[in-house]
VMD Tcl script that draws the C-alpha trace (Angstrom):
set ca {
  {5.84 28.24 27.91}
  {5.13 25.12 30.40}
  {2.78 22.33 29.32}
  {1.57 19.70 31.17}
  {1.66 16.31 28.98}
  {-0.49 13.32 29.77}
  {0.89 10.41 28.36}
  {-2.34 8.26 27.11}
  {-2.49 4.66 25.67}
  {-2.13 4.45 21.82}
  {-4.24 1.37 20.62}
  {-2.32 -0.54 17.92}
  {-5.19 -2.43 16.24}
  {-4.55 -5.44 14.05}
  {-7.70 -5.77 12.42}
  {-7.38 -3.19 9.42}
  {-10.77 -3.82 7.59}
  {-14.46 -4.46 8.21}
  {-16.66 -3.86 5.34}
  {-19.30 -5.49 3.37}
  {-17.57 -6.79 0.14}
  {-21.00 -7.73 -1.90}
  {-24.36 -8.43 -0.64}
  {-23.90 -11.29 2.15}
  {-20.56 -11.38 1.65}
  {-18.07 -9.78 4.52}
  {-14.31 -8.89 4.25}
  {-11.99 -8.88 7.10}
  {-8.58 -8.12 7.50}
  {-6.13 -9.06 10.18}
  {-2.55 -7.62 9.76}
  {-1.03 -9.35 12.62}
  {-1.72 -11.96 15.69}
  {-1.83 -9.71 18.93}
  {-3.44 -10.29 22.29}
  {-6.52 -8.10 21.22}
  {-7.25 -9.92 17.72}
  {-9.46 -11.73 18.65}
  {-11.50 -9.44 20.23}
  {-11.25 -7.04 17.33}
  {-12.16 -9.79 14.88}
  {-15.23 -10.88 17.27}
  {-16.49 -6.91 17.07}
  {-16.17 -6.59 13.32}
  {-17.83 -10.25 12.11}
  {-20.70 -8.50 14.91}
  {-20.69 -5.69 12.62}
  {-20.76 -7.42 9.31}
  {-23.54 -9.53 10.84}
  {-25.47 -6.68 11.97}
  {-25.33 -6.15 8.02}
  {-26.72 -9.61 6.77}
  {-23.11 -11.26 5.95}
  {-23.58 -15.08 5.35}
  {-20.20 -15.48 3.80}
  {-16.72 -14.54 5.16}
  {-13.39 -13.47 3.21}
  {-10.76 -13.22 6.00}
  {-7.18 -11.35 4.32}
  {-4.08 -12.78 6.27}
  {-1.99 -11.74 3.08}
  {1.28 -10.23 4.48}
  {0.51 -11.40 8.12}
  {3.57 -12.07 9.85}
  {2.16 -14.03 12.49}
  {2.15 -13.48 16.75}
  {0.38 -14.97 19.63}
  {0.07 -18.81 18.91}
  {-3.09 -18.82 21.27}
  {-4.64 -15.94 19.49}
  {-3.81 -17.99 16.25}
  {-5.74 -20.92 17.73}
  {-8.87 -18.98 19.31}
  {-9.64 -17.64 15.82}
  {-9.42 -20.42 14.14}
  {-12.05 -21.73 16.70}
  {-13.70 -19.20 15.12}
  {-15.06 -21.43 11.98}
  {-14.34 -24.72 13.76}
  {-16.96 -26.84 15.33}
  {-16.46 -28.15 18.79}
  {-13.69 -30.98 19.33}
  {-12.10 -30.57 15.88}
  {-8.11 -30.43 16.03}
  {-6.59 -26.47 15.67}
  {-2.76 -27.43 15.60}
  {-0.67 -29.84 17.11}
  {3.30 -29.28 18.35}
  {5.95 -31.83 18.32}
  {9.31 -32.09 18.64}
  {12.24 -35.00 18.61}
  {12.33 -34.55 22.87}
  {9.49 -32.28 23.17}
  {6.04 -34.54 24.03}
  {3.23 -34.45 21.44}
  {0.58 -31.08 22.03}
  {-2.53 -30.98 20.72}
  {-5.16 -27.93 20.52}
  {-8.69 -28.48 19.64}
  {-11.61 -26.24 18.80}
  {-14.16 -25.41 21.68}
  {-18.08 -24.88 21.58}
  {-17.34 -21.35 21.25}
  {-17.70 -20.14 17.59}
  {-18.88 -17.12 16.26}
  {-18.70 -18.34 12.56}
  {-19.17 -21.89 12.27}
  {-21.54 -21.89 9.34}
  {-21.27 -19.90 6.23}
  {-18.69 -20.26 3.37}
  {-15.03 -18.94 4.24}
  {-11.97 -17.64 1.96}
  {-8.72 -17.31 3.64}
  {-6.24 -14.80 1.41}
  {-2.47 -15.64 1.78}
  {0.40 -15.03 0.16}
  {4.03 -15.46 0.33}
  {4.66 -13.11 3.48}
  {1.82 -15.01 5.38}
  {3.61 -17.10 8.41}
  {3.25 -18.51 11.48}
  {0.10 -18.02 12.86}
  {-1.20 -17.20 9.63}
  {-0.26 -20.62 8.59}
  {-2.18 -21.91 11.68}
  {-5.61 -20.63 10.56}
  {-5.40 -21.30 6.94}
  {-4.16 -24.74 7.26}
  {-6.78 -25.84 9.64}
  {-9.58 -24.05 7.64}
  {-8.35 -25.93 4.43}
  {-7.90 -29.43 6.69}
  {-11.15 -29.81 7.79}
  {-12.68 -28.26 4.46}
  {-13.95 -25.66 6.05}
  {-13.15 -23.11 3.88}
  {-11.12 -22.00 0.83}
  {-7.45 -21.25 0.75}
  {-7.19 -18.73 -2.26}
  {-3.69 -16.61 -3.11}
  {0.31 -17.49 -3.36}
  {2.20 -20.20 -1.02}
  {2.54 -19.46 2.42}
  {5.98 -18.48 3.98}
  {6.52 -21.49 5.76}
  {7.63 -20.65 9.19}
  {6.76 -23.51 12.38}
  {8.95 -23.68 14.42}
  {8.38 -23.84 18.01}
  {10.77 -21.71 20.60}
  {11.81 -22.17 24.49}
  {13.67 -19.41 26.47}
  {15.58 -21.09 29.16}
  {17.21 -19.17 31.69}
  {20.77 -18.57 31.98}
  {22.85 -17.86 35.61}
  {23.82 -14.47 34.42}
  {20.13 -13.39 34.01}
  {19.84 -13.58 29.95}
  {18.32 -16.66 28.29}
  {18.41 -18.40 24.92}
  {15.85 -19.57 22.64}
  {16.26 -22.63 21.70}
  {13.91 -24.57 19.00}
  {12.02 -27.24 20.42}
  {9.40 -28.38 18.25}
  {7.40 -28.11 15.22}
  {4.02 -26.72 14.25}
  {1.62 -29.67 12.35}
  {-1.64 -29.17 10.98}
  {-4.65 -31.39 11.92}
  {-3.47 -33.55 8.47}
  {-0.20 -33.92 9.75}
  {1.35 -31.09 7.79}
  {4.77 -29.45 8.53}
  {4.11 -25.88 8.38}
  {7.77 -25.11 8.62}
  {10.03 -25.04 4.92}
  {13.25 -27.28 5.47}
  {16.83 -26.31 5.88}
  {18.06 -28.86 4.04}
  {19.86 -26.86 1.85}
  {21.82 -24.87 4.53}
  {21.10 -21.31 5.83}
  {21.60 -19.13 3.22}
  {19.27 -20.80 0.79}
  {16.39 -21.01 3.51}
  {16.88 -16.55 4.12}
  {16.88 -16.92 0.19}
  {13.70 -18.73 0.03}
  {11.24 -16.19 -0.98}
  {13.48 -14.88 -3.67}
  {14.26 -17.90 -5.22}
  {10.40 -18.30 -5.42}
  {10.36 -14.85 -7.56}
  {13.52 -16.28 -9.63}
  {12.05 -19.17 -10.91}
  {8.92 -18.41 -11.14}
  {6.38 -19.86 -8.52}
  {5.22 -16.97 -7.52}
  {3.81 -16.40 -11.67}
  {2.90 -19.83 -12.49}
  {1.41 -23.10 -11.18}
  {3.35 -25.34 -12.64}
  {6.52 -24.47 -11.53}
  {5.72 -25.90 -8.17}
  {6.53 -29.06 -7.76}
  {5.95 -31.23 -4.73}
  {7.39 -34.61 -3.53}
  {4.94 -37.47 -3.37}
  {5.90 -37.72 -0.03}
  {4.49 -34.43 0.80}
  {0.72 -35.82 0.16}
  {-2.15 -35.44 2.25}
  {-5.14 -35.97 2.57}
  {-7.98 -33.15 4.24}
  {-10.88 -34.23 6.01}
  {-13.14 -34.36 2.55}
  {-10.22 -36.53 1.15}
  {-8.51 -33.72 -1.09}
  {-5.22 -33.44 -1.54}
  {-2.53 -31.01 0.19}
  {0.91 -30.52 0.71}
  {3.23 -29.91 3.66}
  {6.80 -29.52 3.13}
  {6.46 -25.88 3.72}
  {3.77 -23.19 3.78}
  {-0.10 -23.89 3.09}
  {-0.53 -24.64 -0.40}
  {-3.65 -22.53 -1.52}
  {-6.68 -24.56 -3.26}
  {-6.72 -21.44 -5.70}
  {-3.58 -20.36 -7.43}
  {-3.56 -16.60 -7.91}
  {-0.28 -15.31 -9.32}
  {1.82 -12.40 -8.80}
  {0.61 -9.01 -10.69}
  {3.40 -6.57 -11.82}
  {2.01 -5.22 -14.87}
  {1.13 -1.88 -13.13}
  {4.58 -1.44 -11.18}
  {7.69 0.45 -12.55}
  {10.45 2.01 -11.58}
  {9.09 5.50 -12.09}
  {5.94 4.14 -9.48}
  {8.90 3.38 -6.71}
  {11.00 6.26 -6.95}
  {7.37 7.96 -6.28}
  {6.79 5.69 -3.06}
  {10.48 5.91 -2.12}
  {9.67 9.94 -2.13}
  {6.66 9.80 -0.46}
  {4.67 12.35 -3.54}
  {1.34 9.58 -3.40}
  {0.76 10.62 0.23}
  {1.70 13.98 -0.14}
  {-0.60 14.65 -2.60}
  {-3.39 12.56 -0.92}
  {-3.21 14.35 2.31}
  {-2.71 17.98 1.00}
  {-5.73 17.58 -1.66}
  {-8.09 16.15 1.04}
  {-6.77 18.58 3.72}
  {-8.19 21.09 0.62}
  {-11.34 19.75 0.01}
  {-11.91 17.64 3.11}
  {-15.63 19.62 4.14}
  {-16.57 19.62 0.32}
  {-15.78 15.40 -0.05}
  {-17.29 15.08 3.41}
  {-20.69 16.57 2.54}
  {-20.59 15.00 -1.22}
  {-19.73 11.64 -0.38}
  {-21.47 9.40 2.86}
  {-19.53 6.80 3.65}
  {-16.17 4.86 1.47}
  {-18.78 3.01 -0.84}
  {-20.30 6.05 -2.18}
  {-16.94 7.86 -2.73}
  {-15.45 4.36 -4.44}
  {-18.54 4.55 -6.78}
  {-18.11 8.36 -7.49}
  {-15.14 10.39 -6.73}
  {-12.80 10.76 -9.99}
  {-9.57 11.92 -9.80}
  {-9.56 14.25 -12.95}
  {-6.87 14.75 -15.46}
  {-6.18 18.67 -13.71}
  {-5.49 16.68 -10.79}
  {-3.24 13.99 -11.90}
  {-1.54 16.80 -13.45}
  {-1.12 18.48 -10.38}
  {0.22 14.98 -9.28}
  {3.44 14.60 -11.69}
  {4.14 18.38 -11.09}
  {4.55 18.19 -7.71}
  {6.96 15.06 -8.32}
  {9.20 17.11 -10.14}
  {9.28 19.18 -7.26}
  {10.14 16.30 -4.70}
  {12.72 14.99 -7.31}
  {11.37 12.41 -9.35}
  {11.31 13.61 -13.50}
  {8.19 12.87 -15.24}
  {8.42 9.54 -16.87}
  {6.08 8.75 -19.93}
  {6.58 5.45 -20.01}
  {6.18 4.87 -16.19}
  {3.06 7.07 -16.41}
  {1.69 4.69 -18.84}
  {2.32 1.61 -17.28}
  {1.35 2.88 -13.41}
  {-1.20 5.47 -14.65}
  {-4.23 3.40 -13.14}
  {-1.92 1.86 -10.21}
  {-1.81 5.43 -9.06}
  {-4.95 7.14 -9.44}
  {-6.02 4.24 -6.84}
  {-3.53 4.74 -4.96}
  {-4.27 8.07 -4.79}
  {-7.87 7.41 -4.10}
  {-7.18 5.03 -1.26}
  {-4.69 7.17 0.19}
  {-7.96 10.05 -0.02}
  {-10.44 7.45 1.45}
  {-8.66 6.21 4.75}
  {-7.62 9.99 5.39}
  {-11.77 10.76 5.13}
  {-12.74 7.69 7.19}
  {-10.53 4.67 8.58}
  {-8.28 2.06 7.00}
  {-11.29 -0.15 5.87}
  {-12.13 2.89 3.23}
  {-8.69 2.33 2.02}
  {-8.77 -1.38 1.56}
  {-12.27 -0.71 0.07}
  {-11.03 1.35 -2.67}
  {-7.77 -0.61 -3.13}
  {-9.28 -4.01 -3.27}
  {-10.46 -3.20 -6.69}
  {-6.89 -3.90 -8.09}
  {-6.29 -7.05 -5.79}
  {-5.93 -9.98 -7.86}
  {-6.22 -12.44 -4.63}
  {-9.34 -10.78 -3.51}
  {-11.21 -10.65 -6.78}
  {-10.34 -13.95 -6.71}
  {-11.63 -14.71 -3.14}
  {-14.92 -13.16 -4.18}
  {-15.55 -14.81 -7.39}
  {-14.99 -18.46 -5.53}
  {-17.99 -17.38 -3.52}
  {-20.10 -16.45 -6.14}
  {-19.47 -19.46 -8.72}
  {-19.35 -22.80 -7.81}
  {-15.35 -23.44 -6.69}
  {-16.62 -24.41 -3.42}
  {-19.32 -27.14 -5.14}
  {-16.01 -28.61 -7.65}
  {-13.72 -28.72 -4.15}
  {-16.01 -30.46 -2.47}
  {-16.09 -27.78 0.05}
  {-19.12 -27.89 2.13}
  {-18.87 -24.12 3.92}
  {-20.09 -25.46 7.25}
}
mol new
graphics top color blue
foreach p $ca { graphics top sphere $p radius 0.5 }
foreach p [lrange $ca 0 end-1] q [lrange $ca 1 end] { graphics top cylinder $p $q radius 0.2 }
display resetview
């Protein structure tokens, strides 16, 4: 048998999620900084304002970063015109500064920014000028903490090294990047010493050097040293996990079961359900079903666990559901559904609703 193959282009999108969180409230999220974010982001805040959205929640949690001028045209984003993005500096490298243009798609309106401890680079870009200027709200964990500024220079055999030039600074003067004063291993270690002693669970293990101070445009208080420092502290939720919940991910039985049960049903769900909002509302994954679930584990090799069952039960069945929704429609249904259990984004949407934004002095314009 001959074929004749095509080879086509394969988008690889980097904004996930477009959907209307509450009434006038939008949620958008960007999974990485690529040379068509932008873009993508301009199309969906066009959608959401197609819908009425006034306010903005923009997820950068687990955003590694890219394209430092992709980081900077989104942040012009929220920015008005002439207002300082990021500046780079280094001990031979000359002072750069980026500013904000007259282009801006959402320069009034209140903003969240979600982060977390896997949010770097140009992550740390947008957050740290939204929260500078007061802009917006920085909601979630610590950032990552990565600034650093790289040069290839050529070498006569045709390869080049990257050397590190400079660092990133936020329109306060804020070092993005977390020191190496401590040597190597402790700066790969970072993120788990943050789980061993707690920062990622509680406030007040954090502790910052006066030194670190300073000062936003509204005259709050930040830190550098390291990562953006959210304004709102939301810790790390494990209740839900357990080790009978990763042996199922590690066996891939939630996305089995997802894809074979819609595969099933999928005409029946179609015609039932209209869009991810109406299937969030109403589709329940019955006790048959989760039944069906753990039986099928033991089948791919993980034993039913009573105790894991009761502590992931509910972790799962949304799983499940999400798994259900973005196989129906698109990852937004997926983040839709799963959103439910995010601490950071209930979070994000409750500081727009009460009045966090009136006690930080944050304007939203």
């Amino acid at each position: 048998m001959v074929f004749d193959i095509i080879r086509d282009k394969i988008p690889i999108y980097s904004v996930d999620a477009t959907y209307m969180a509450a009434p006038e409230v939008g949620y958008i999220k960007i999974s990485r900084f690529a040379d068509s974010t932008v873009d993508e982001f301009k199309e969906a805040l066009k959608k959401l304002q197609e819908q009425g959205v006034k306010n903005l929640i923009l997820d950068l949690t687990d955003n590694g970063g890219g394209y430092l001028n992709r980081a900077i045209e989104l942040a012009d984003e929220f920015l008005a015109d002439g207002k300082k993005v990021v500046f780079t500096q280094g001990r031979t490298s000359p002072l750069q500064e980026n500013f904000a243009t007259t282009i801006g798609g959402f320069e009034k309106g209140k903003v969240v920014v979600m982060i977390n401890e896997y949010s770097a680079s140009a992550s740390e870009i947008v957050s740290g000028a939204v929260q500078d200027w007061d802009r917006g709200l920085v909601v979630g964990r610590r950032s990552f903490g990565k600034g650093l500024v790289q040069k290839p220079y050529s070498l006569p055999d045709g390869s080049a090294v990257r050397l590190t030039v400079a660092r990133y600074y936020t329109p306060s003067g804020r070092s993005i990047q977390k020191s190496y004063e401590k040597g190597d291993e402790a700066y790969d270690e970072d993120i788990s010493e943050r789980f061993k002693h707690g920062e990622l669970y509680h406030l007040d293990s954090i502790k910052f050097n006066d030194s670190l101070k300073y000062q936003t445009n509204g005259k709050r208080t930040v830190y550098g040293g390291g990562g953006i420092m959210p304004d709102v502290f939301v810790p790390l939720d494990t209740t839900l996990t357990s080790k009978y919940y990763s042996d199922l991910i590690r066996k891939g039985v939630l996305n089995e079961y997802a894809l074979s049960y819609t595969d099933d049903h999928r005409n029946e769900m179609k015609a039932k359900y209209a869009n991810a909002t109406a299937f969030k509302k109403e589709f329940v994954i019955d006790d048959k079903m989760m039944q069906d679930f753990y039986a099928l584990a033991v089948k791919k090799g993980v034993e039913r666990d009573e105790k894991g069952i009761a502590t992931s039960g509910s972790l799962i069945n949304f799983q499940l559901r999400a798994l259900m929704a973005i196989d129906l429609w698109n990852s937004s249904a997926y983040f839709e559904v799963i959103n439910d259990i995010n601490n950071i984004y209930q979070k994000a949407l409750q500081s727009l609703q009460d009045n966090t934004f009136d006690k930080m002095k944050i304007a939203g314009n």
